[in-house]
C-alpha positions as a LaTeX table, in Angstrom:
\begin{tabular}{lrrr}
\hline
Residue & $x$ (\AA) & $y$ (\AA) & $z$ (\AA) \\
\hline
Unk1 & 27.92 & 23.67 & 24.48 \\
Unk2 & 26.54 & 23.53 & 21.09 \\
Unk3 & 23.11 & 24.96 & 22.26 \\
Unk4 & 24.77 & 27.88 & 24.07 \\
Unk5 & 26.80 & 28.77 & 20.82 \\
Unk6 & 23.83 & 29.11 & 18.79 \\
Unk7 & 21.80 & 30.29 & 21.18 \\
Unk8 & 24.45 & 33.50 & 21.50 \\
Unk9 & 24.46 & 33.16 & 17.53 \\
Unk10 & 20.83 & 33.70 & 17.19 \\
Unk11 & 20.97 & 36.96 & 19.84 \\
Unk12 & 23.71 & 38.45 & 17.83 \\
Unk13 & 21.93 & 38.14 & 14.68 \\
Unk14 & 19.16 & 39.32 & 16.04 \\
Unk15 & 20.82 & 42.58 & 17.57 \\
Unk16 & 23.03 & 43.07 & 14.32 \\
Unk17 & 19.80 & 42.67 & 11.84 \\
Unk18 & 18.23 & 45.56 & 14.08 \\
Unk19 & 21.65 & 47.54 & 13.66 \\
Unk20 & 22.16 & 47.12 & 9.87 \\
Unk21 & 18.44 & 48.00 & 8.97 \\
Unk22 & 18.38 & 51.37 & 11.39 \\
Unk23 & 22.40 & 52.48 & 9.45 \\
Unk24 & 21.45 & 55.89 & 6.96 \\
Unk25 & 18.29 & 56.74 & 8.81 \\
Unk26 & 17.34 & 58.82 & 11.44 \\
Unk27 & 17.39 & 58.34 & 15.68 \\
Unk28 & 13.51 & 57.54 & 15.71 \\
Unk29 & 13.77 & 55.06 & 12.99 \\
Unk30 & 17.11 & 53.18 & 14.22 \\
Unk31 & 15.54 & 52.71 & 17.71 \\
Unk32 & 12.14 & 50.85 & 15.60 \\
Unk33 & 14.73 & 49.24 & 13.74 \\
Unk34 & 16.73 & 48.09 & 16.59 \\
Unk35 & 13.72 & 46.95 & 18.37 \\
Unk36 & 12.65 & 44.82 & 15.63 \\
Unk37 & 16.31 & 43.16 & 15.49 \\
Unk38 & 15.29 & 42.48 & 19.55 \\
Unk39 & 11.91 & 41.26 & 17.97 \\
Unk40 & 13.15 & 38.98 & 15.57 \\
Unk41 & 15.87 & 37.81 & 18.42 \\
Unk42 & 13.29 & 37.28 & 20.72 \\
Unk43 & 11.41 & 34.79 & 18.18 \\
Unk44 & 14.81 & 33.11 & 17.35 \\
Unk45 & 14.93 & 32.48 & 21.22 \\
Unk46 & 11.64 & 31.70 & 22.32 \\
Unk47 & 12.49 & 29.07 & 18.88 \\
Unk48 & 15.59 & 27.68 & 20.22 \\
Unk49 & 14.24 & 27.50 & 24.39 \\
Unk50 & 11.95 & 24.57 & 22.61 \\
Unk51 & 14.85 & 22.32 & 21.93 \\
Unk52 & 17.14 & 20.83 & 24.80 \\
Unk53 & 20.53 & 20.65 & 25.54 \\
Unk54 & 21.31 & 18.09 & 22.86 \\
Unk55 & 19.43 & 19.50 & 20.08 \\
Unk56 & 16.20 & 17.18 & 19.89 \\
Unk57 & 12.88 & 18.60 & 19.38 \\
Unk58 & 11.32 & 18.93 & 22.61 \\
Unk59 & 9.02 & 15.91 & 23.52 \\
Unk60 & 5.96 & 18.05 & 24.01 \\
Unk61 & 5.88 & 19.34 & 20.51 \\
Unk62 & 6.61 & 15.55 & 19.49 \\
Unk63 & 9.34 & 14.17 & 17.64 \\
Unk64 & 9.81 & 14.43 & 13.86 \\
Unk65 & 9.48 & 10.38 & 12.42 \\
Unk66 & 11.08 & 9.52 & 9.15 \\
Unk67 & 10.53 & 6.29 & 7.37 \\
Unk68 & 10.47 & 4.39 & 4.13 \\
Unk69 & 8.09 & 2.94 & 2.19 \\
Unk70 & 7.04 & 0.68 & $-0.99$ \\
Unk71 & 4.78 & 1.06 & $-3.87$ \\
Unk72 & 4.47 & $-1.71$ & $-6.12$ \\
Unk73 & 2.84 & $-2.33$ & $-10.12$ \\
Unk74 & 1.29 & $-4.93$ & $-10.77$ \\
Unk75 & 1.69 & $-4.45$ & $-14.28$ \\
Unk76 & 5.18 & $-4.91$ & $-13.88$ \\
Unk77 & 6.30 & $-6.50$ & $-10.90$ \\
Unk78 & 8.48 & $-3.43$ & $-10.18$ \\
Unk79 & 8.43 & $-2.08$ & $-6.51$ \\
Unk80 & 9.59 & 1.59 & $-6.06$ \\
Unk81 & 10.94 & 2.11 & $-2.76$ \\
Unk82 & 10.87 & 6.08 & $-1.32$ \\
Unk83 & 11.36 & 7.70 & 1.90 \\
Unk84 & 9.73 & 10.38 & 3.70 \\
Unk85 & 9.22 & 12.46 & 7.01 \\
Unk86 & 6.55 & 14.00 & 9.01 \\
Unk87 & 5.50 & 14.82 & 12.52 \\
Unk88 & 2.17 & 12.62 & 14.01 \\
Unk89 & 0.92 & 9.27 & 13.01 \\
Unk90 & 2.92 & 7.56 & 10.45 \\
Unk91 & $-0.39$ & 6.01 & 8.53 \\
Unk92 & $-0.96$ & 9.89 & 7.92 \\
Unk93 & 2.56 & 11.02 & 7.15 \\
Unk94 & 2.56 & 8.04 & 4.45 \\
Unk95 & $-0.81$ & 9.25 & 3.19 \\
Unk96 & 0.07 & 12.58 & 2.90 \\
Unk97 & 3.06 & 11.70 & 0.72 \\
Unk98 & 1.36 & 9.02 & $-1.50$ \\
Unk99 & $-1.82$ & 11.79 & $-2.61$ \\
Unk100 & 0.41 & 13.09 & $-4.91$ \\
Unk101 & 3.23 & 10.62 & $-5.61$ \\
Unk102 & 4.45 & 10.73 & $-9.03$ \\
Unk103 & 4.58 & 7.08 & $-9.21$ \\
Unk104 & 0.63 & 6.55 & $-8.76$ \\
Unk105 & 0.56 & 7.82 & $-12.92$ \\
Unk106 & 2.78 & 4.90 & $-14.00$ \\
Unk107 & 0.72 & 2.18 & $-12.09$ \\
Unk108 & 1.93 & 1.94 & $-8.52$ \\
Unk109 & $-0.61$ & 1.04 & $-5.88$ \\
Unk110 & $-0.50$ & 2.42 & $-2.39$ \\
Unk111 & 2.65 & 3.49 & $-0.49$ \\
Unk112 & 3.03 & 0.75 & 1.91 \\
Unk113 & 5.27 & 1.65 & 5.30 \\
Unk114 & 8.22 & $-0.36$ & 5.53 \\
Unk115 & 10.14 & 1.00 & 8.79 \\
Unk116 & 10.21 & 3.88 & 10.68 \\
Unk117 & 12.74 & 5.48 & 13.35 \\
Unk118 & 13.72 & 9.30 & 14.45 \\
Unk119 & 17.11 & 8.07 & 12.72 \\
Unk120 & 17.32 & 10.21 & 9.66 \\
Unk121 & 20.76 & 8.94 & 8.62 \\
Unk122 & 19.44 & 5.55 & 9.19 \\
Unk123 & 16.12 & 6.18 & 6.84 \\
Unk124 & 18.43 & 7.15 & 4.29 \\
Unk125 & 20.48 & 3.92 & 4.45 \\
Unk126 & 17.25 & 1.91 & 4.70 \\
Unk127 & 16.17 & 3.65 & 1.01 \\
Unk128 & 19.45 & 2.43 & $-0.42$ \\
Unk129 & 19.29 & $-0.74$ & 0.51 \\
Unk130 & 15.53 & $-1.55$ & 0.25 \\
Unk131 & 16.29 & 0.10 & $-3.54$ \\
Unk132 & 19.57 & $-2.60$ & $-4.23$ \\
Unk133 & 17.46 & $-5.37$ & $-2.33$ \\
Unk134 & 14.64 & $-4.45$ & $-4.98$ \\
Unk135 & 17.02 & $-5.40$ & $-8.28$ \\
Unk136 & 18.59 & $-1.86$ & $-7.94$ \\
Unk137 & 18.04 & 1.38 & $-9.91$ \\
Unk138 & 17.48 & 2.43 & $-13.82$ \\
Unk139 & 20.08 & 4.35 & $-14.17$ \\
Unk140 & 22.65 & 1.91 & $-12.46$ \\
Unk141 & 21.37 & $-0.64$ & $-14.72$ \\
Unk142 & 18.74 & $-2.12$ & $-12.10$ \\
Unk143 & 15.14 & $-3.47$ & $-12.17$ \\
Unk144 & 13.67 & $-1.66$ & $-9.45$ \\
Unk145 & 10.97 & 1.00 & $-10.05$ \\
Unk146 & 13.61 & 3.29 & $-8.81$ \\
Unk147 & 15.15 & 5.63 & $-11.60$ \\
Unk148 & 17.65 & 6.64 & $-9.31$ \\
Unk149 & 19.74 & 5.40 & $-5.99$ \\
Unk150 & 18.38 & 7.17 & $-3.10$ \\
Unk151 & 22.04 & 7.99 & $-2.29$ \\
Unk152 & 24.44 & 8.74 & $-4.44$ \\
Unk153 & 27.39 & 6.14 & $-5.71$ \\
Unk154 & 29.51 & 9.43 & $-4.95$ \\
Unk155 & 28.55 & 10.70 & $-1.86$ \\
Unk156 & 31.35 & 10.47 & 0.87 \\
Unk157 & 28.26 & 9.86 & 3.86 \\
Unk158 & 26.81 & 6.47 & 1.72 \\
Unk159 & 28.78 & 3.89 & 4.00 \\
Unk160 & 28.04 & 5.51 & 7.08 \\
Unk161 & 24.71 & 5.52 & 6.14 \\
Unk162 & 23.99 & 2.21 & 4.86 \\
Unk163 & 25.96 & 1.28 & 8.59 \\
Unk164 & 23.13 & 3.18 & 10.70 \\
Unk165 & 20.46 & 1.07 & 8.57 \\
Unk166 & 22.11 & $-1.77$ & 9.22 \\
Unk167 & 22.73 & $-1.58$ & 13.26 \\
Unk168 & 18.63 & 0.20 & 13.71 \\
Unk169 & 16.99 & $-2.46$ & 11.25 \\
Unk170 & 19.22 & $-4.99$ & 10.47 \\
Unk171 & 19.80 & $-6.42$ & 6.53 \\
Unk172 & 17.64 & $-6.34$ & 4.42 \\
\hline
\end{tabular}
């Protein structure tokens, strides 16, 4: 059901984009107009005909993988724990992230993978509790290499969060 409504979502935006760009000009130019509203519809379809009933990411096109990983110094003994997302091999999603990490300045060898699942909700949790497993963060009065908590003390979605981690992966 929820495909079908945004799939008749995406054709009326399409036809009503065409509509409001051809209003104040003439015939010829409303019809190009309205034909690049079917256009742009047509992409939005051709867009949503790759996903399946339930919303997933059709199989072909492979899934997208989240997963979190640690970085630790040395120096200090911290270990920064982050999380990040990607489609294809994990080794290269985790490479990818770490070229450029902002932690690699301050001392912290190579992102290490930690776990990984199609779970995003469930990455998220993972963060938090790898980051509270870890001594906690800075600003919470921790010893992690984390400044922050990956999640919020104040978001409403923490608990339900920290629950998906714990029934994919387990405690930490």
């Amino acid at each position: 059901q929820k495909y079908n409504r945004d799939h008749q979502f995406t054709h009326m935006a399409g036809e009503t984009l065409g509509m409001v760009v051809g209003m104040g000009i003439g015939t010829t130019e409303a019809r190009i107009a309205t034909e690049a509203g079917g256009l742009i519809k047509s992409a939005i379809t051709a867009v949503m005909k790759e996903k399946n009933v339930a919303g997933q990411v059709n199989a072909t096109r492979g899934s997208k993988v989240f997963t979190t990983y640690t970085k630790v110094n040395p120096a200090t003994g911290e270990t920064y724990v982050g999380r990040t997302s990607g489609y294809g091999d994990i080794e290269s999603i985790i490479e990818r992230r770490d070229a450029y990490h902002h932690m690699n300045a301050k001392g912290f060898q190579r992102a290490r993978v930690d776990v990984t699942s199609t779970n995003k909700a469930a990455i998220r949790g993972r963060e938090q509790m790898m980051i509270e497993h870890y001594g906690g963060a800075k600003s919470m009065g921790g010893t992690s290499g984390n400044a922050i908590n990956g999640i919020s003390r104040f978001n409403p979605r923490k608990q339900s969060y920290v629950d998906a981690a714990r029934n994919e992966f387990g405690d930490v």
